[in-house]
Structures are given as structure tokens and as C-alpha cells.
C-alpha positions in Angstrom: 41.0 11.5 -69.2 42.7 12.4 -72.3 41.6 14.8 -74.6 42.6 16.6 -77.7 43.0 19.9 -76.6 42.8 23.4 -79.3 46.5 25.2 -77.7 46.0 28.2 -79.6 44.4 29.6 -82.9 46.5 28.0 -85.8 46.9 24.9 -88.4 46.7 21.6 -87.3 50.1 21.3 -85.0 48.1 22.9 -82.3 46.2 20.2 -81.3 47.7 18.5 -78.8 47.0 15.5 -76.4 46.2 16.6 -72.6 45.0 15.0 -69.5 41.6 16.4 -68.1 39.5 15.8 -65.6 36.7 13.6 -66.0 33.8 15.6 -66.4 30.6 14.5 -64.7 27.3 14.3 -65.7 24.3 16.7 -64.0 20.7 16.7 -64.3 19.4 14.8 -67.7 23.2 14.3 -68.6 24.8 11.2 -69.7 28.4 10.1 -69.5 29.8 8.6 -72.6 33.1 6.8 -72.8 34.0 7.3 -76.1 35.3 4.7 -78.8 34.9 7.4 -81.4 34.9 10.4 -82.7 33.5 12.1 -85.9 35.9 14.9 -87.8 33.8 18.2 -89.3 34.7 20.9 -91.1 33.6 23.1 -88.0 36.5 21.5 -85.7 38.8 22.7 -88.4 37.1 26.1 -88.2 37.1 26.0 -84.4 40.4 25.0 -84.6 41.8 28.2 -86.7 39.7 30.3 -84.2 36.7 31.5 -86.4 34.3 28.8 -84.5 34.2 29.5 -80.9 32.0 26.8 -78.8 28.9 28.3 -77.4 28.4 28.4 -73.7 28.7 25.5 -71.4 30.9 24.0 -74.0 34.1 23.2 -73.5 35.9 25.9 -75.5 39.1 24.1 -76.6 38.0 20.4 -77.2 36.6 20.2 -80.4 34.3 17.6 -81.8 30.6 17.3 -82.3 29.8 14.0 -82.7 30.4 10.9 -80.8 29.9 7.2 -80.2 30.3 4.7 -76.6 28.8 3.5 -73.9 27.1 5.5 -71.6 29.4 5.5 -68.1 27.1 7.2 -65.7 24.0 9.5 -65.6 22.5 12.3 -63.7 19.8 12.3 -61.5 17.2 13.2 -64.1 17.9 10.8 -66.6 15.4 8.3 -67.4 16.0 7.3 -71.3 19.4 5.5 -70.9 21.3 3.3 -68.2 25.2 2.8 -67.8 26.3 0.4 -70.0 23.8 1.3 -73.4 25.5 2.2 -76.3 25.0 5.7 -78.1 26.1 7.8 -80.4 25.3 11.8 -80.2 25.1 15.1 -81.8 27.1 17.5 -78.8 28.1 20.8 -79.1 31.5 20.1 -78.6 34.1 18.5 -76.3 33.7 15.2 -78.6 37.6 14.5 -78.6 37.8 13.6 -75.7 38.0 9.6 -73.7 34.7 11.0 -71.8 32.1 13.4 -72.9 28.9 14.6 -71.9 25.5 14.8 -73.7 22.1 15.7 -72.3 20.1 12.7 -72.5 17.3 13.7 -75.7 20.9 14.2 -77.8 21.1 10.6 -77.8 20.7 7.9 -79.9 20.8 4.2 -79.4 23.5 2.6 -81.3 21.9 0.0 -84.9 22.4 -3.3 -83.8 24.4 -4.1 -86.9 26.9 -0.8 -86.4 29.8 -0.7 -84.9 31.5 2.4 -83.0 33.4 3.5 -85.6 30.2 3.7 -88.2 27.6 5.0 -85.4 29.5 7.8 -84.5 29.6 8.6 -88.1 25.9 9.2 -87.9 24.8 11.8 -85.6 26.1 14.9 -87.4 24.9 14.1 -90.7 21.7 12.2 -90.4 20.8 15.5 -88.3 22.1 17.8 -90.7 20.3 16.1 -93.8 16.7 15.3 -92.1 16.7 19.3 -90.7 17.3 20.6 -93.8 16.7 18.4 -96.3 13.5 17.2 -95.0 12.2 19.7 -92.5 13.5 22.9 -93.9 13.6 21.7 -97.6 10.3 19.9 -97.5 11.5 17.3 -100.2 9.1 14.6 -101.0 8.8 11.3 -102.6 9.1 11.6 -106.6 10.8 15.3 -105.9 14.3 16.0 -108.2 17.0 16.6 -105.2 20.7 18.0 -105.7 23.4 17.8 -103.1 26.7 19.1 -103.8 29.6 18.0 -102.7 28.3 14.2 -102.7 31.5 12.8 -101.7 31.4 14.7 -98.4 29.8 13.3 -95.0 26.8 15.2 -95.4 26.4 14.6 -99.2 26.5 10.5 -98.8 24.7 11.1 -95.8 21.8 13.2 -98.1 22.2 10.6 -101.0 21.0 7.8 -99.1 18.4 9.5 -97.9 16.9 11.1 -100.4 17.1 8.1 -102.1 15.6 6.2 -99.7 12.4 8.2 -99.2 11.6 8.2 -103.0 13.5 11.5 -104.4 15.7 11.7 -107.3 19.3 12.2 -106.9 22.1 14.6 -108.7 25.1 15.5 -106.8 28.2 17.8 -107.6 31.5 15.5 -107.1 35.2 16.7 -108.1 36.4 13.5 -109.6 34.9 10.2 -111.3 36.0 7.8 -109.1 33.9 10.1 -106.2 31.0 10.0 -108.7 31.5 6.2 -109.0 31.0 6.0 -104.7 27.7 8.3 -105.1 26.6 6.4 -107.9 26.8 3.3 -105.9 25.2 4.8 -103.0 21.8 5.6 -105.3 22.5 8.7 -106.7 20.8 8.9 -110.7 23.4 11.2 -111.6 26.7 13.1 -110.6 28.4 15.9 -112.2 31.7 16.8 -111.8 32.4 20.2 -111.0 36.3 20.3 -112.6 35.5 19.6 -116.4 31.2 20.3 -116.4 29.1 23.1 -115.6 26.2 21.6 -113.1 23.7 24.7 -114.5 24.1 23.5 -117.7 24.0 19.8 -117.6 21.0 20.1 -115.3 19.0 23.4 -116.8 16.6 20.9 -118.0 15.7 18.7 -115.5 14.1 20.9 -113.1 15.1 20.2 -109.5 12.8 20.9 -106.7 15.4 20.9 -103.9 19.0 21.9 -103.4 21.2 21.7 -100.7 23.8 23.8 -101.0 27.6 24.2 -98.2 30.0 25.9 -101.2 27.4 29.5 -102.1 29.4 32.1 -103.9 28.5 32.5 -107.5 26.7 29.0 -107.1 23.6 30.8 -105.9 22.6 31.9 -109.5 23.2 28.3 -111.0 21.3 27.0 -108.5 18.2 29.8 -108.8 18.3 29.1 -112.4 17.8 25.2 -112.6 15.4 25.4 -109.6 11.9 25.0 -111.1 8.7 26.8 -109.4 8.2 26.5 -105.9 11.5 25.4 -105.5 13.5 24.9 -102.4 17.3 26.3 -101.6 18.6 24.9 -98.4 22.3 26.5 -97.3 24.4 24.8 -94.7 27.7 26.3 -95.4 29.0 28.9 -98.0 32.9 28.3 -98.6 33.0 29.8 -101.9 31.6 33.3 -100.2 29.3 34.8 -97.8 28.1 37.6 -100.9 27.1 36.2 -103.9 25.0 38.8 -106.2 21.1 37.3 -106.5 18.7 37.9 -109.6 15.6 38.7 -107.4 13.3 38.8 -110.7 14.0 35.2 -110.7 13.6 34.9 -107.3 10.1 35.8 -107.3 9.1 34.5 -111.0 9.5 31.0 -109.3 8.6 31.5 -106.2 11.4 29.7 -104.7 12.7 29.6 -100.9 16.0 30.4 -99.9 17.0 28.8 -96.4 19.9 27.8 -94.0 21.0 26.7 -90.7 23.2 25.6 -88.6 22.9 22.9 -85.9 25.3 24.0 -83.3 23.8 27.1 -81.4 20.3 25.6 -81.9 18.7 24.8 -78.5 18.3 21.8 -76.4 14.4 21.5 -77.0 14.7 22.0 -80.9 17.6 19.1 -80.8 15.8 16.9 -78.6 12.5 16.8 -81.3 14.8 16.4 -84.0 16.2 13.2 -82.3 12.8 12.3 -81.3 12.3 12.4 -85.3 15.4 10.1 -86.7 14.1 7.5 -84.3 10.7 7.5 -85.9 12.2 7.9 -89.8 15.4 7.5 -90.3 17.1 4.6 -87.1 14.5 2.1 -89.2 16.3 2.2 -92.4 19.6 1.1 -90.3 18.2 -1.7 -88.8 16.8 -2.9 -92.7 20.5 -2.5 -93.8 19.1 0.4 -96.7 22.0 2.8 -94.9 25.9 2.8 -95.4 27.8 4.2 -92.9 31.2 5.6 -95.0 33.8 5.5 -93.4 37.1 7.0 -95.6 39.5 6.4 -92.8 40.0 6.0 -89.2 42.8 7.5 -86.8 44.1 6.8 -83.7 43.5 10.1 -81.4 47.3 10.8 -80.8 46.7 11.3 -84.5 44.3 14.1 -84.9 46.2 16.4 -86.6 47.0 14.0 -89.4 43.1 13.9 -89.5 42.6 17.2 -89.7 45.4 17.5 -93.1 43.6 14.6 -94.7 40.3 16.3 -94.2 41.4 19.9 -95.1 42.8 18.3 -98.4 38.9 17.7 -99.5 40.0 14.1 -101.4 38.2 12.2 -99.2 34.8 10.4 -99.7 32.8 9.8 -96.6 33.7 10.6 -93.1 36.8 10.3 -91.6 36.9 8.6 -87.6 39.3 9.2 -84.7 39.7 6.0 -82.2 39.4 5.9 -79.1 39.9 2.1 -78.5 
């Protein structure tokens, strides 16, 4: 098969196109031939060295999310069948023409999606719904703030919240991105270049927040929480160390929270799959989801991916091919 292969710790020149062998699926695992391929900002990590793949991974094909047709199973497999169509959250090895996914990280392919929009799903319908809902606890009629709407995650988390009765304000860095989240169902976007978020929204009160830049956005985001509010983490690229006014803290009684979705195990994945079927896979067959795609690549091409991503202008997620 071919894959795109990590050569060494660097920019995006090192990825390069290799032939691999086939790998083949064991136990409850599933063998997808891929159509396509999802870019995160952890293959770009992975790819500078500062992500390494946890075992049984391979350690030098990135890629966390995929779509296809499943090729062949293992012995234990009883969900799927060769020839069903799925997309899934692995934890790595996605760019790749094959790839393997135990069966629970699965999920059957919306009728009314195609390959290039189902294997935009996986990563950030999982992302949103284990932090959003399960870790944030946000509820119907609930005031919810993503930043960084224009990302995967954040139209991902717009739609969403939207959909199960929350209030949307999202961060954006230019008005044409806050135009795309308005359309998605956000009530309101600020943007982060000429307005101060903990200003515009120090009156509102917002009861969740998730949160991938941290740095000094921690005490913006303590002070417009309102009591028994919720602080959900999922990446921190302005800083690991921000300072914290623990008074505040514990006036309000608010949570602070994270994760990440890659080292967590294969029971914990397999209930959270078990839950988008039941909540969210409904919404995509009623049409009430947009999968957004900003653009799609050829795989010889993943390094121009990678630069386009890394340049933060898009809106959406951007696709490698596979056809």
C-alpha cells in the first residue's frame, strides 16, 4: 500500500510517499481501504516530533481519522462485514491506502455523506460530545463559548451545541470566519484581532467554555464564567502556565477540565462511539449537521496540506484523497 510516511522530526518536507505492507486485521479489527483522510493539528505535532504514537501504533504514519469501506475483518468481529462503509477515530496510521481500527471505533457512514465529509467526522464529533457534553455537562438553554470557531472542532462544537438547545459565542480571527459560524448557528462571534472576548461577553454569563489556545486566556475565561461554571481544555497553544486567580476560582464554584482523546483506552472509546450513535449519527440523517470541508488534497500532496493547515486561515477541515 502506500502511505505517508513521517522520515524524520522536521517541517512538512519530511513527509514522504512509501510503499508498506498491507497490514492485517486481528481479533475485533477491521480493515479499512481508505478514500480519506482527516488533517489535525496533532499530525503536525507528531510530525515535528513532540507527538509520538502510543503503542501498537504505527509510529511514523500519522493520521487519526479516517473514512472507507471495510476490506476484511478478524475473527472476532461481529458489528461490520467487508464491503460497509465507515469512518473512525484511530490512533494513528490514518494516511495510509489501508488502515486498521478495532471494531467499537467505528462508525457507519450517513447515508447522505460522502467520503470526503464522513471522515471529517470522527475526530471532532468525538472531541466535542466528550468534552463538551460529557465532561462539560452543557445543557439545553446553557450559554456555550468555543474558541476558535472556524477550526474543525469549533464548527464541529457550533453545530452541536446549537443543535441540543445551547447558546452559541465563538472567538473567530476574521469576519468572513465569523460570517461561516454565524451561518452554522452561532448567536454571536467575536473576533479576537480588533475585540477583547472578556469584555464583549463579561455580561452575558456563559456556563460552558471550551477552550484549545490557554495562556493568559484562562483568566478571561474564569471571569465571564458565571457560578457553577464549566472550563473544558483540549489544547493550550498560547501556553502550558498561565497564572490562575483561585479566589475566583472558588467564589464561583467553577470546574476546570481537559482531555485528550488519543491515549484514552479502547473500552472508554468504544462507549463513546456507542453514544454518537444514540445522539449525535441522528442529527446527520435529519440533515441538521454540515460537514465543512475547506479543502481536499490528493495524498502525494500532504505536505501542501500540512502548510495550508499550519497557516490557521482555514475554516473547517481540510481532507487528503485517497481515490
Amino acid at each position: 500500500m502506500k502511505a505517508i510516511v513521517i522520515t524524520k522530526p522536521g517541517g512538512p518536507d519530511v513527509l514522504q510517499v512509501q510503499d508498506r505492507e498491507d497490514p492485517a486485521p486481528t481479533g475485533d479489527e477491521v480493515l479499512i481501504e481508505v478514500k480519506a483522510s482527516g488533517l489535525n493539528r496533532a499530525d503536525l505535532i507528531q510530525r515535528e516530533g513532540n507527538y509520538p504514537a502510543p503503542p501498537g501504533v504505527p509510529a511514523d504514519i500519522p493520521g487519526l481519522e479516517v473514512s472507507g469501506i471495510v476490506k476484511s475483518c478478524g475473527p472476532a468481529v461481529t458489528a461490520w462485514k467487508p464491503g460497509d462503509k465507515v469512518c473512525a477515530l484511530i490512533a494513528g496510521g490514518g494516511y495510509a491506502q489501508y488502515a486498521i481500527a478495532r471494531e467499537g471505533q467505528c462508525l457507519p457512514i450517513p447515508p447522505n455523506f460522502n467520503f470526503l465529509e464522513a471522515a471529517a467526522l470522527p475526530e471532532a464529533i468525538s472531541t466535542v460530545w466528550s468534552n463538551v457534553f460529557q465532561r462539560g455537562a452543557l445543557r439545553a438553554g446553557e450559554n456555550f463559548l468555543v474558541h476558535g470557531g472556524n477550526s474543525g472542532i469549533g464548527t464541529a462544537a457550533i453545530q452541536l451545541a446549537k443543535a441540543f438547545g445551547a447558546t452559541v459565542y465563538t472567538t473567530v480571527g476574521s469576519e468572513e470566519k465569523g460570517r461561516i459560524c454565524l451561518s452554522l448557528g452561532a448567536h454571536r462571534v467575536i473576533n479576537y484581532k480588533t475585540e477583547d472576548f472578556g469584555e464583549e461577553l463579561k455580561g452575558v454569563g456563559i456556563d460552558v467554555i471550551l477552550d484549545m489556545v490557554g495562556g493568559d486566556y484562562l483568566q478571561k475565561n474564569i471571569r465571564i464564567l458565571r457560578e457553577e461554571g464549566r472550563l473544558v481544555y483540549i489544547n493550550s497553544v498560547a501556553g502550558n502556565t498561565p497564572n490562575i486567580n483561585l479566589h475566583q476560582l472558588m467564589v464561583k464554584r467553577l470546574v476546570i477540565t481537559g482531555s485528550t482523546l488519543r491515549s484514552r483506552d479502547y473500552a472508554w472509546r468504544k462507549a463513546l462511539s456507542a453514544e454518537l450513535r444514540e445522539n449525535v449519527l441522528p442529527l446527520f440523517a435529519a440533515g441538521g449537521y454540515k460537514a465543512l470541508i475547506y479543502r481536499t488534497f490528493p495524498y502525494s500532496e500532504a505536505a501542501e496540506a500540512h502548510r495550508l493547515m499550519a497557516a490557521g486561515q482555514h475554516t473547517g477541515k481540510i481532507m487528503l484523497s485517497w481515490e
